[in-house]
C-alpha positions as CSV (number, residue, x, y, z in Angstrom):
1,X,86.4,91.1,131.9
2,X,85.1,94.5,130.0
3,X,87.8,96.9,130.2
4,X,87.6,100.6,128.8
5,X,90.8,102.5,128.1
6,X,91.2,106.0,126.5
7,X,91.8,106.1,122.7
8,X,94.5,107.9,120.8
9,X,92.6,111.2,120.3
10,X,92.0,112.0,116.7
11,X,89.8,112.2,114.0
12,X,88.1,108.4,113.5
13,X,88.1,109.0,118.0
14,X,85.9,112.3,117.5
15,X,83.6,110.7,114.9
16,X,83.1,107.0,115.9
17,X,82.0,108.5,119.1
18,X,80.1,111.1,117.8
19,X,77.6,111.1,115.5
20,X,78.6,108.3,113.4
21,X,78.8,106.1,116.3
22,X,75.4,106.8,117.1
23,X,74.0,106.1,113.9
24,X,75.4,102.7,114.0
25,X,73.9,101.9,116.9
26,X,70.7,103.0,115.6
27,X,71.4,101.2,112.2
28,X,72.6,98.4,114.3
29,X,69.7,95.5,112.6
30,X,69.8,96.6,109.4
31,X,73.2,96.4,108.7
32,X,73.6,93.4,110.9
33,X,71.2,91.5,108.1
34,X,73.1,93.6,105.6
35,X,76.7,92.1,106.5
36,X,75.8,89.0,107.5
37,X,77.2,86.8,104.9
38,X,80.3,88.6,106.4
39,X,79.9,87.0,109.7
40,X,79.0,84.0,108.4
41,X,82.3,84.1,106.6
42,X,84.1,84.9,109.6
43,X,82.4,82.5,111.8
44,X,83.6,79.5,109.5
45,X,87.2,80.6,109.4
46,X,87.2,80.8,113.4
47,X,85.5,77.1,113.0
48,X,87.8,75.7,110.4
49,X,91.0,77.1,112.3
50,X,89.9,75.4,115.7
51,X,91.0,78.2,117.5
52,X,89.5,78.8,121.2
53,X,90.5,82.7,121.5
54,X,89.6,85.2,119.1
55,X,89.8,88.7,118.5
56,X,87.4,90.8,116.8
57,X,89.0,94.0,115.7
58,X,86.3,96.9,115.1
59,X,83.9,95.3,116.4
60,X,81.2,97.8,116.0
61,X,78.1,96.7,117.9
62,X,79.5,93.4,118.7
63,X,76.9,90.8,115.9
64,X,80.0,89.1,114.7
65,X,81.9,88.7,118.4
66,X,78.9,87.4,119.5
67,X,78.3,85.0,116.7
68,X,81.8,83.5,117.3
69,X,81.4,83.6,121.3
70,X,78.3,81.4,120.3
71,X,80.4,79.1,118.7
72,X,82.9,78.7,120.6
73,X,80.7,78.2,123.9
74,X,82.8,77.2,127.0
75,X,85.6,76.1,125.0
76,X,86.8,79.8,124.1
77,X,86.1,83.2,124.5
78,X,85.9,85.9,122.0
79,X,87.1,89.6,122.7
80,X,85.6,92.5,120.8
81,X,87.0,95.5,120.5
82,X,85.9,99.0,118.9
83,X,86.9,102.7,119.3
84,X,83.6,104.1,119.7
85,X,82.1,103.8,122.7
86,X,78.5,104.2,121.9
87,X,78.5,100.9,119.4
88,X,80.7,99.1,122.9
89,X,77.6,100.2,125.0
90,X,75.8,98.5,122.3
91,X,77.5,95.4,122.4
92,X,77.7,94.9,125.5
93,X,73.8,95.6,126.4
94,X,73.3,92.1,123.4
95,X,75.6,90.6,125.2
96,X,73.9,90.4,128.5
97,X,70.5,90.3,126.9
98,X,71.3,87.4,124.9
99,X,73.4,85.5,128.1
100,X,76.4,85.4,125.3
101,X,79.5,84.8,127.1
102,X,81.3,87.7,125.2
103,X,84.1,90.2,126.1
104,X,84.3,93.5,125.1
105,X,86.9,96.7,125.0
106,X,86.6,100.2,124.4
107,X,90.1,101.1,122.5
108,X,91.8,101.6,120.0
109,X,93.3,98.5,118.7
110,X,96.7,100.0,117.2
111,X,97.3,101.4,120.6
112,X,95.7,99.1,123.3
113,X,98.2,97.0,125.3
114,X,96.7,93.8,125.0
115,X,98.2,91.0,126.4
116,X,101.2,89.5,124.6
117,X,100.4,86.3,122.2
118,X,96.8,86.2,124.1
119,X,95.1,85.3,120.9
120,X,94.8,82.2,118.8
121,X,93.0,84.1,115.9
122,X,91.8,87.3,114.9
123,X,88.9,88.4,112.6
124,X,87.5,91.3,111.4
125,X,84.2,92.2,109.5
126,X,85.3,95.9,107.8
127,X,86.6,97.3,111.1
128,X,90.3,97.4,109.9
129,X,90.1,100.8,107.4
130,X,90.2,103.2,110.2
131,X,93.7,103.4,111.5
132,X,95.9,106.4,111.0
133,X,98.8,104.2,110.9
134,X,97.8,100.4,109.9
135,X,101.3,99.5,109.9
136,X,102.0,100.3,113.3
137,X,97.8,98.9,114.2
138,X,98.6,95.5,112.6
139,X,102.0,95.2,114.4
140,X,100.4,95.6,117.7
141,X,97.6,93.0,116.6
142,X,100.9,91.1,115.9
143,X,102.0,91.0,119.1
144,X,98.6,90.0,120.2
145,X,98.4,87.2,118.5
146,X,100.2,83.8,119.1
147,X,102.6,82.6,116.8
148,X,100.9,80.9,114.1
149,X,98.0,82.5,114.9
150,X,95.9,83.0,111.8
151,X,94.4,86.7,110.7
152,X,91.4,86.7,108.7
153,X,89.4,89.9,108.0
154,X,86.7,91.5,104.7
155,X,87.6,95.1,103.4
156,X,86.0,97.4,101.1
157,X,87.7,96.8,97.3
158,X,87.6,100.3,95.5
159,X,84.7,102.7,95.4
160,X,84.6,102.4,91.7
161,X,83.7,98.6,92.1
162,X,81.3,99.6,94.9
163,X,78.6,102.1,93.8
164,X,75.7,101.6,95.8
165,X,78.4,102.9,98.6
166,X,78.7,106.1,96.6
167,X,75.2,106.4,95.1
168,X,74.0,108.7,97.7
169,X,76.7,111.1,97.6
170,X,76.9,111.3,94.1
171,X,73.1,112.4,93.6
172,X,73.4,114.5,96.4
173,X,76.7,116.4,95.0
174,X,75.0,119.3,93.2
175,X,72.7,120.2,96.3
176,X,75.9,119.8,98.8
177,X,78.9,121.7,97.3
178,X,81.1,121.4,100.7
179,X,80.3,117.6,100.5
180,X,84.1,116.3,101.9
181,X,85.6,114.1,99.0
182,X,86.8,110.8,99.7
183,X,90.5,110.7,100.4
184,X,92.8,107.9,98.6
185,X,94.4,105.6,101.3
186,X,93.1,107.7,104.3
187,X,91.1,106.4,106.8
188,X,87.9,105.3,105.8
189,X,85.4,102.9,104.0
190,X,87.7,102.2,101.3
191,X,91.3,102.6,102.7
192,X,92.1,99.1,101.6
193,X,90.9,99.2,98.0
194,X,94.8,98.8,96.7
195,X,95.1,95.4,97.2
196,X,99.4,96.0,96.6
197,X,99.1,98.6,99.9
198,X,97.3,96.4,101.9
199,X,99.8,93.5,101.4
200,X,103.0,95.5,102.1
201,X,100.9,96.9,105.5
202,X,100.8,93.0,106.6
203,X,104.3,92.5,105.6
204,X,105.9,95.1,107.2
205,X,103.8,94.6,110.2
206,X,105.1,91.1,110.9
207,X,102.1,88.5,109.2
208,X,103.2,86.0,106.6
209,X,101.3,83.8,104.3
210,X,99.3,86.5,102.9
211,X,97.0,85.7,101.0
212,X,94.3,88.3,99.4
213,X,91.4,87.7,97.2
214,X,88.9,89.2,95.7
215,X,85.1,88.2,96.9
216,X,81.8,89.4,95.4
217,X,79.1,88.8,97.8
218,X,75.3,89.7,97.2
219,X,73.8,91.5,100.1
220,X,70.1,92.6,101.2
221,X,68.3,95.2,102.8
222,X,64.2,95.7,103.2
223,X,63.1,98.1,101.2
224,X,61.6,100.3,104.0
225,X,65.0,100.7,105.3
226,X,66.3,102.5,102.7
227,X,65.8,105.8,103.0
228,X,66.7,105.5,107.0
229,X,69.9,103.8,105.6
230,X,71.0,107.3,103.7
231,X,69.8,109.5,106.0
232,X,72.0,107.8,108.9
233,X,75.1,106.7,107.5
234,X,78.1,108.5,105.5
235,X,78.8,111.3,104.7
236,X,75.1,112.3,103.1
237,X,73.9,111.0,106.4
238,X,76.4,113.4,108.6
239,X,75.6,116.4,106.6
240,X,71.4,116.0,106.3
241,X,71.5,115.5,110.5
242,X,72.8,119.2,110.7
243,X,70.2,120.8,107.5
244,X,66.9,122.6,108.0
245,X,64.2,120.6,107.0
246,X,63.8,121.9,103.6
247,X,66.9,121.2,102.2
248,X,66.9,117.8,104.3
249,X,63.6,116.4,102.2
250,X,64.7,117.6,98.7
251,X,68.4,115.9,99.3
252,X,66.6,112.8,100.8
253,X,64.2,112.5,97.8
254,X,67.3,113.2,95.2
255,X,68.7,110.6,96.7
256,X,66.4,108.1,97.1
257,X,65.3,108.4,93.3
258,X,69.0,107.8,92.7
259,X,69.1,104.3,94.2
260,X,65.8,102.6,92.0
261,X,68.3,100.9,90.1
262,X,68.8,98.3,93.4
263,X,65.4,98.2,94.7
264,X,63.8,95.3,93.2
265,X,60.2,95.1,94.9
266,X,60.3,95.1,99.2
267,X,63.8,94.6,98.6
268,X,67.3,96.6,97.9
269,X,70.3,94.4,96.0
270,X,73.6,95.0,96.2
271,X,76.5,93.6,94.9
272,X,79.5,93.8,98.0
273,X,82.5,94.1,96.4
274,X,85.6,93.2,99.1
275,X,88.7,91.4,99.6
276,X,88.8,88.1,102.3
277,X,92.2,88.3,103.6
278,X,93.9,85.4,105.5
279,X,97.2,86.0,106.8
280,X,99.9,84.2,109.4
281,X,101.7,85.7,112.6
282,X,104.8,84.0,111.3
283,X,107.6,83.4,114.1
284,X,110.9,85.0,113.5
């Protein structure tokens, strides 16, 4: 049964369901064809564990819950949940389009009471960078989770190791002086980069068998996407929503000279650099 609870209120609350939860949605089918050797990924874990109730944490607009609920069928179920509510409408409208048999949750998963050892796996396709305090996040996923449950989820590796995440706000710097900088561990795309941090975060939390490795995985995006990929998404695509038009076409054509170097043809190439981590709700 859909549920909808209130979320903790802070900043990732105020932007998810702002503007950067609307520009998901809209960017829902690109990035779906983007990420999905993610879900792919994800999918095969839920298939190689055999497990029959699964979590999807982050769920955005729900293309990985639903891929599992396909695979699962009557057998299981699979519960996504997000704290924007615009990507949960999202979700939820594929769902019953499609007739997929999918749950989904409007909260936010460090705080949500879920019900106690409910879950027999959980998953997560980069919806796990966002929490103000993982620790305590990954302790109430914990809690969700059976014991033995297995934990597998993809996270952004650094930004350094990830430029076509950065391109456009490095060729837009010296129009956008006030561009925010990225913050080291806070919230955000690459939160999880320090592959040490993110261990002692599932250690602490209560997860064993840890195990963290580094994948490379080559992604896709048509060509004629691109420029409606920067001008949606972070934080080049936050500021240009808000500029007059001027200064919006000459940051968008900065930009877009900037990423060439991918476009190869009617197609962009990108190198995803992430980690695939597996973990274990360990009993103690």
């Amino acid at each position: 049964m859909d549920a909808i609870t209130h979320p903790t209120d802070n900043e990732q609350t105020a932007l998810w369901n702002g503007r950067a939860g609307r520009a998901w949605v809209d960017a829902q089918e690109v990035l779906d064809q983007m990420f999905k050797p993610f879900e792919d990924r994800l999918a095969e874990a839920v298939r190689a564990a055999d497990a029959h109730r699964v979590l999807d944490v982050g769920c955005g607009t729900g293309s990985t819950t639903l891929a599992v609920a396909r695979l699962l069928g009557a057998e299981g179920r699979c519960t996504g949940i997000d704290i924007s509510e615009p990507m949960i409408a999202a979700a939820r409208a594929r769902a019953e389009r499609e007739g997929t048999p999918a749950s989904f949750v409007g909260a936010d998963a460090q705080t949500h009471a879920f019900e106690p050892a409910s879950f027999d796996m959980i998953i997560s396709r980069f919806g796990v960078m966002f929490f103000d305090d993982p620790a305590r996040a990954f302790a109430n996923l914990r809690r969700a989770a059976r014991d033995g449950a297995e934990l597998r989820f993809v996270a952004w590796r650094s930004a350094a190791e990830n430029p076509f995440m950065t391109t456009a706000e490095r060729a837009a710097a010296p129009l956008l002086p006030n561009l925010p900088a990225r913050q080291p561990d806070a919230p955000g795309q690459f939160a999880f980069a320090d592959r040490r941090r993110v261990y002692a975060i599932l250690e602490e939390s209560g997860w064993g068998e840890i195990d963290i490795r580094p994948i490379d995985v080559a992604c896709t995006m048509p060509e004629r996407e691109l420029v409606g990929y920067l001008t949606r998404l972070g934080p080049v695509g936050l500021v240009l929503q808000e500029a007059d038009e001027r200064a919006r076409m000459r940051i968008i054509e900065t930009v877009r000279d900037a990423f060439e170097p991918y476009v190869h043809g009617d197609e962009v190439r990108l190198t995803a650099a992430c980690w695939l981590v597996g973990a274990r709700a360990v009993s103690v």
